[in-house]
C-alpha positions in Angstrom: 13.6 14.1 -17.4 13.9 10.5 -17.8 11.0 8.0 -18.0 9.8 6.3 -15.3 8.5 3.3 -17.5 10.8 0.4 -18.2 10.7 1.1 -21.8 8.9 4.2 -23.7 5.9 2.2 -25.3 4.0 2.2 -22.0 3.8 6.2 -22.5 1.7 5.5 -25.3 -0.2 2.9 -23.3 -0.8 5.6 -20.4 -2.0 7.9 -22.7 -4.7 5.5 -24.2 -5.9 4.0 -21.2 -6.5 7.5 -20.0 -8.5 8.5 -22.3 -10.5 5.1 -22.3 -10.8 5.2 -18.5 -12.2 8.8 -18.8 -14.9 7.7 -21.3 -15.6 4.8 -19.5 -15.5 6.3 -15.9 -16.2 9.7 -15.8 -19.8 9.7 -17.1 -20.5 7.1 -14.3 -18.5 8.5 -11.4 -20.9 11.7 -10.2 -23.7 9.7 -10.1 -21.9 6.6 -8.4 -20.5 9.3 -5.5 -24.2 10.2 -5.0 -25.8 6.8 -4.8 -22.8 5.3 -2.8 -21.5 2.8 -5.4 -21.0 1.8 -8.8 -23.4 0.8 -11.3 -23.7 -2.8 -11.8 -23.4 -2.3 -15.8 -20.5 -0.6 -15.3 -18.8 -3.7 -14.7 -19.5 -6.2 -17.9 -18.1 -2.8 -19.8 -14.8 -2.6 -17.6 -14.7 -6.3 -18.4 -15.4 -5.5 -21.9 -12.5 -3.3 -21.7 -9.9 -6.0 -20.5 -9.3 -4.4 -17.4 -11.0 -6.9 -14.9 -8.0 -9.5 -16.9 -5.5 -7.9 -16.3 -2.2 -10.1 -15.1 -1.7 -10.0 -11.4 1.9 -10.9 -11.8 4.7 -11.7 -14.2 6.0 -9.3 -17.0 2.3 -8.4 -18.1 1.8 -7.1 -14.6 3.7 -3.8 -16.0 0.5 -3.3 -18.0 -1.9 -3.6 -15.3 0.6 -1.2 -12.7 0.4 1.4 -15.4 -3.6 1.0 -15.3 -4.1 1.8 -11.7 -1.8 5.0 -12.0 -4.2 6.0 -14.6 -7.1 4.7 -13.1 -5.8 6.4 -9.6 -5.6 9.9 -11.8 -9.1 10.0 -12.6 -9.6 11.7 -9.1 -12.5 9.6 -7.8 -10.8 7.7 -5.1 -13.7 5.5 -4.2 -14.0 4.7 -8.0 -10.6 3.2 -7.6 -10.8 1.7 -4.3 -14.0 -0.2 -5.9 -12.3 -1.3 -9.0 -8.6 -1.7 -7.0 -10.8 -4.3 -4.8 -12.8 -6.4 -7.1 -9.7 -6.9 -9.9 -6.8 -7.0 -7.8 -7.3 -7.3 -4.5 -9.6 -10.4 -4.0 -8.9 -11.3 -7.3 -5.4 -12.2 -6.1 -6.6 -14.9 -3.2 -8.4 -16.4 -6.1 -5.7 -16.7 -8.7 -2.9 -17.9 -6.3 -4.6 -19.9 -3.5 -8.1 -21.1 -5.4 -8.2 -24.4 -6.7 -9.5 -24.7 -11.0 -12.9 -25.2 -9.4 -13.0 -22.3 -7.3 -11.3 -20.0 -10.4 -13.7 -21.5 -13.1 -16.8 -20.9 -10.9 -15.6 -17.2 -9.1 -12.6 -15.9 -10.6 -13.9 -16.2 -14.4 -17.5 -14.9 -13.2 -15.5 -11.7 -12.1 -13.3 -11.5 -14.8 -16.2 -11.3 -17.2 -18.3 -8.3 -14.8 -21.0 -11.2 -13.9 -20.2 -11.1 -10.6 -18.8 -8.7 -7.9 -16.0 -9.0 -5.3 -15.8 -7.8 -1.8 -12.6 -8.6 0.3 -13.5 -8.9 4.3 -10.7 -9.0 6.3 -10.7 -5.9 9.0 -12.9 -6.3 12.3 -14.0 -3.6 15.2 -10.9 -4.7 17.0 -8.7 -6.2 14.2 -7.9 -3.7 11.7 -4.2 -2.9 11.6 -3.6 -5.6 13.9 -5.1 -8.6 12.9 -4.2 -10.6 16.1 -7.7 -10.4 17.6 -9.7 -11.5 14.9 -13.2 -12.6 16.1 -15.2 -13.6 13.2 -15.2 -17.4 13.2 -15.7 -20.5 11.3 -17.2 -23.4 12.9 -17.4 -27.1 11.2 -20.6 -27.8 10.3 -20.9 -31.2 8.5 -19.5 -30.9 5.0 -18.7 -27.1 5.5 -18.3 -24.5 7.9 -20.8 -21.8 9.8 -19.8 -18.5 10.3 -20.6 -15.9 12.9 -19.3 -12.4 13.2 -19.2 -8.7 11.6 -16.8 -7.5 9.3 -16.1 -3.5 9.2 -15.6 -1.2 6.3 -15.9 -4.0 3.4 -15.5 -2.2 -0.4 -18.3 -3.3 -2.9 -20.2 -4.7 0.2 -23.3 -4.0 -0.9 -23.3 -5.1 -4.6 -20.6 -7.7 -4.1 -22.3 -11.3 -5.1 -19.4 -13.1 -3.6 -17.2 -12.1 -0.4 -14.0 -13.2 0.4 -13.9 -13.7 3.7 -10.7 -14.0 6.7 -12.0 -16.0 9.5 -10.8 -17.8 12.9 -11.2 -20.8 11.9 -9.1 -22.9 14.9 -9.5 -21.4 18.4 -7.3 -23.4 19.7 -4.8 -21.5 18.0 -3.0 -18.4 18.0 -5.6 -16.1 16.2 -3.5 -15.6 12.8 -2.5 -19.6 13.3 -6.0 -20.9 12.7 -7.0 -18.8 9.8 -9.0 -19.5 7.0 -10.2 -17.7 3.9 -13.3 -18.5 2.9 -15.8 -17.4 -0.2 -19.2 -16.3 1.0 -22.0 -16.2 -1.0 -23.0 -12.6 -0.1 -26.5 -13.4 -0.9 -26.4 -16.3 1.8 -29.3 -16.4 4.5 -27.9 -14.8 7.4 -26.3 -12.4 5.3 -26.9 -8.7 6.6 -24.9 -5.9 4.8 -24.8 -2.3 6.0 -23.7 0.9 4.2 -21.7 3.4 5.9 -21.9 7.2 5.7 -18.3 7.6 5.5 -16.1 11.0 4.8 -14.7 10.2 1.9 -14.9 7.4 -0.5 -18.2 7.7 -1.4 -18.4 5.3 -4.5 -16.5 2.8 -2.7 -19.8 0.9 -1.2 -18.3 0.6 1.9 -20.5 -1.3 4.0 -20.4 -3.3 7.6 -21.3 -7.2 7.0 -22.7 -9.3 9.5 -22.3 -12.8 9.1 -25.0 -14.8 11.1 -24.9 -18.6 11.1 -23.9 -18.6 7.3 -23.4 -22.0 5.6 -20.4 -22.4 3.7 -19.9 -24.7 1.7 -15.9 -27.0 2.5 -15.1 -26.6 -1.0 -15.3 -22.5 -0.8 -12.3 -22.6 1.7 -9.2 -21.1 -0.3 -6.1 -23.1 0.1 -5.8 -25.6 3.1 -7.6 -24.6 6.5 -5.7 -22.7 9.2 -3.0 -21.8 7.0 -4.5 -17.8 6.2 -1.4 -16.5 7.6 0.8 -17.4 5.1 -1.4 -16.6 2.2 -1.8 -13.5 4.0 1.2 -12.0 4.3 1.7 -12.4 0.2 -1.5 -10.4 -0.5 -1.1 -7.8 2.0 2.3 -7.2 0.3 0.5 -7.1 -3.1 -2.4 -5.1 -1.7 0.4 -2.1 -0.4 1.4 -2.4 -3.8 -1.5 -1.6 -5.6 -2.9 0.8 -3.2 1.0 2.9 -3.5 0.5 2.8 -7.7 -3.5 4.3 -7.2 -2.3 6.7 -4.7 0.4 7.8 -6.8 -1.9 8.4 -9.8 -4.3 10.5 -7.2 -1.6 12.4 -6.0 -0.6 13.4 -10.2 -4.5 14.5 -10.2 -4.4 17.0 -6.9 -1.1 18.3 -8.2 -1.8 18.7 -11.5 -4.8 20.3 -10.8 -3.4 22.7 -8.3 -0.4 23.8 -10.8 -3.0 24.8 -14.0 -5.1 26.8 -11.0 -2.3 28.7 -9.5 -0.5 29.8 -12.8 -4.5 30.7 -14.4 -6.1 32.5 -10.9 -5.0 36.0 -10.7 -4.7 38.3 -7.7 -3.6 42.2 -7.2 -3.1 42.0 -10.7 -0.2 38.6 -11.0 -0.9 34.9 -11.0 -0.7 33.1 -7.9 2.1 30.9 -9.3 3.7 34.8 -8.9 3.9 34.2 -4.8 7.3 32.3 -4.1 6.1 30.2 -1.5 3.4 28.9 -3.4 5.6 28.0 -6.4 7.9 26.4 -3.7 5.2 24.7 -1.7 4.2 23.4 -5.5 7.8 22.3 -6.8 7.7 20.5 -3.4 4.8 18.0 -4.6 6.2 17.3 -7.9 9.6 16.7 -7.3 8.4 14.2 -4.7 5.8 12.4 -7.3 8.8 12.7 -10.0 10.7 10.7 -7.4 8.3 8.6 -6.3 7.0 7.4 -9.6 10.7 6.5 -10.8 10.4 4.1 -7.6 7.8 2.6 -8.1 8.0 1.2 -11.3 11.2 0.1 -10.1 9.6 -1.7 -7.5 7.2 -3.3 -10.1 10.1 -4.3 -12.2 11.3 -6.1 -8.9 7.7 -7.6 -8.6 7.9 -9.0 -12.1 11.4 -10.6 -11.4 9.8 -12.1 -8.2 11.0 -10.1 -5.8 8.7 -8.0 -3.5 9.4 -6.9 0.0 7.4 -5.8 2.8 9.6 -2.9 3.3 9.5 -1.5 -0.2 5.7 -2.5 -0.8 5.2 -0.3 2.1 7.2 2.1 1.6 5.9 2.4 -2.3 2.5 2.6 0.0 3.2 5.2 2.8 5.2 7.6 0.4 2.3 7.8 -2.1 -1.1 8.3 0.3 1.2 10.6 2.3 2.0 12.5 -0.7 -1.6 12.5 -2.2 -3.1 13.8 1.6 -0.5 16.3 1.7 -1.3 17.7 -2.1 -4.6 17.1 -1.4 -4.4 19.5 1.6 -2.8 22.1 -0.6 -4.7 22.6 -3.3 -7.8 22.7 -1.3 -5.7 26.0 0.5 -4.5 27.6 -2.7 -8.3 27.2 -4.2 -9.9 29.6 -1.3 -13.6 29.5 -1.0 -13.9 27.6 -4.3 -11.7 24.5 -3.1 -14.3 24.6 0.0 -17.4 24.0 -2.1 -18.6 20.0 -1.5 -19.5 19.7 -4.7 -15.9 20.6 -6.4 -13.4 18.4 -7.5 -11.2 20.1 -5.0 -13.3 19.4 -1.9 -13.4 15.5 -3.2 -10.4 14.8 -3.4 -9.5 16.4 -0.3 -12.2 14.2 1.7 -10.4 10.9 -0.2 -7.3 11.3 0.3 -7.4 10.6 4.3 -8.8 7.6 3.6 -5.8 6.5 1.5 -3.6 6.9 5.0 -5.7 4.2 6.5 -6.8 1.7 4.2 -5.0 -1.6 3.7 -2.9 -0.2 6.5 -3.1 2.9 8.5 0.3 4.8 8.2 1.8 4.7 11.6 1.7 0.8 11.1 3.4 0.7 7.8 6.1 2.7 9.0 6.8 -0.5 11.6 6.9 -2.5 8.9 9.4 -0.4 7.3 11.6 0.0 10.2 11.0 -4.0 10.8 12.3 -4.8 7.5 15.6 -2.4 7.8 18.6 -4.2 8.4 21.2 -1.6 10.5 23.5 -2.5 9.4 23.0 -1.9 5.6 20.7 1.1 5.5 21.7 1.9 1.8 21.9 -1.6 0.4 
């Protein structure tokens, strides 16, 4: 079988950051699950590591695509999300639409682990669609006041700085008079709560109410009311990254499931014995064989410049589909024992929902898909 990676020194690279991740990660992730979030030396040692600097684009962004596979196959799935957030996610509204002010004072602090990133974008009523965004942005002298709640915000309660989407011209279309904004998240009128979610339980996923918070002019990202277009690049880049972690958490459930049905033994044969169980099995990795051939295609595209909506979102549909569905799986061929909440089984069937809805639930992506087809060149 061919390699997926563009050239057979990123093997090599796979296989040391996964053994650096584990070391890192591993001793830290139990613990993190239980108290809801990561600990907050955890990140000056990722930092130590190089992985809070890792390119966002260009050919070294190869590298960093090849770190959230790995990162995603550790199996901790709020671990990732936490990580995926702070380094990539926000990290990329920094890099690309800060000014060398706003970089040297936020984007250096969180390259180096000294400060924490949260990215606030969905609302109660603007989550896939973003049309009905409430939380606003007022002027206020030299800077702007800001009212409203945010809803399921990663890192919310250890983040030191948020960024922040925000209606920020009512007299416009909702997504017309955007801003993005970074909020001191340890600004009077700053009230962050946690949320007993599911799934994702090292994520720190928290509600954050913003309540006649000063900001500052010179923390708006970019020029005012022009979010949209910023936007739409980082939700592109955001499928992205979320399709690579899934497709490393989707190699964890399935590798996990094919060592257990070949090992557990019943009326005297292995599972792996059972047909439909080897078929159900050879199902899941000829789709992640496929899948991971795509998406490092898709990242060589990215390097070159080129990233659409369709294929980000395709790269991110295929991916948490396939990690729910093996997920699912090798919860069933566990029995009893994949049913215990405290097995690795049980976790990674409560995350891997979560990865259907996050940075955009799965019925919407598959709009965007279908938007993005032309009919008449389906195969092109």
């Amino acid at each position: 079988m061919s390699s997926p990676y563009p050239d057979e020194s990123y093997r090599g690279l796979a296989a040391e950051l996964r053994e650096r991740l584990q070391a890192c990660l591993l001793p830290e992730a139990e613990g993190a699950e239980a108290r809801g979030h990561l600990p907050r030396a955890i990140w000056p040692a990722l930092a130590a590591e190089g992985w809070l600097d890792l390119p966002l684009a260009g050919e070294g962004f190869v590298r960093s695509a090849v770190f959230l596979e790995e990162l995603g196959r550790l199996g901790y799935a709020g671990v990732r999300a936490a990580i995926g957030v702070h380094a990539f996610m926000a990290a990329s509204y920094l890099a690309w639409f800060g000014d060398d002010a706003q970089r040297e004072r936020y984007l250096a602090r969180m390259r180096d682990g000294t400060a924490v990133a949260a990215l606030a974008i969905t609302e109660d009523q603007a989550g896939s669609d973003l049309s009905d965004l409430q939380c606003s942005a007022a002027a206020s002298g030299d800077g702007w006041r800001v009212n409203g709640t945010k809803r399921f915000v990663s890192n919310g309660s250890q983040a030191t700085l948020i960024v922040a989407l925000v209606r920020s011209n009512a007299q416009r279309h909702a997504l017309g008079g955007c801003s993005l904004l970074v909020v001191d998240a340890e600004a009077p009128g700053v009230t962050r709560t946690p949320l007993n979610l599911l799934g994702w339980r090292s994520a720190d996923v928290c509600d954050i109410r913003f309540k006649d918070v000063a900001v500052p002019r010179e923390n708006t990202l970019g020029k005012p009311d022009k979010a949209f277009t910023y936007l739409m690049r980082c939700l592109d880049f955001e499928r992205m990254v979320a399709g690579m972690l899934a497709l490393g958490g989707a190699g964890c459930s399935i590798r996990l499931m094919n060592r257990f049905v070949r090992q557990r033994v019943v009326r005297g044969a292995p599972l792996s014995a059972n047909q439909t169980i080897r078929h159900e099995l050879v199902e899941l990795i000829a789709e992640l064989r496929l899948l991971r051939h795509f998406a490092y295609q898709l990242v060589q595209q990215y390097v070159g410049g080129r990233l659409g909506s369709g294929d980000a979102s395709i790269l991110k549909l295929r991916s948490t589909e396939l990690a729910k569905r093996a997920a699912h799986l090798c919860a069933q061929f566990h029995g009893a024992r994949g049913y215990l909440s405290e097995s690795d089984v049980a976790r990674l069937y409560r995350d891997a929902t979560a990865g259907t809805i996050a940075a955009g639930a799965s019925e919407l992506v598959r709009e965007i898909i279908f938007d993005s087809v032309d009919s008449e060149a389906l195969l092109d």
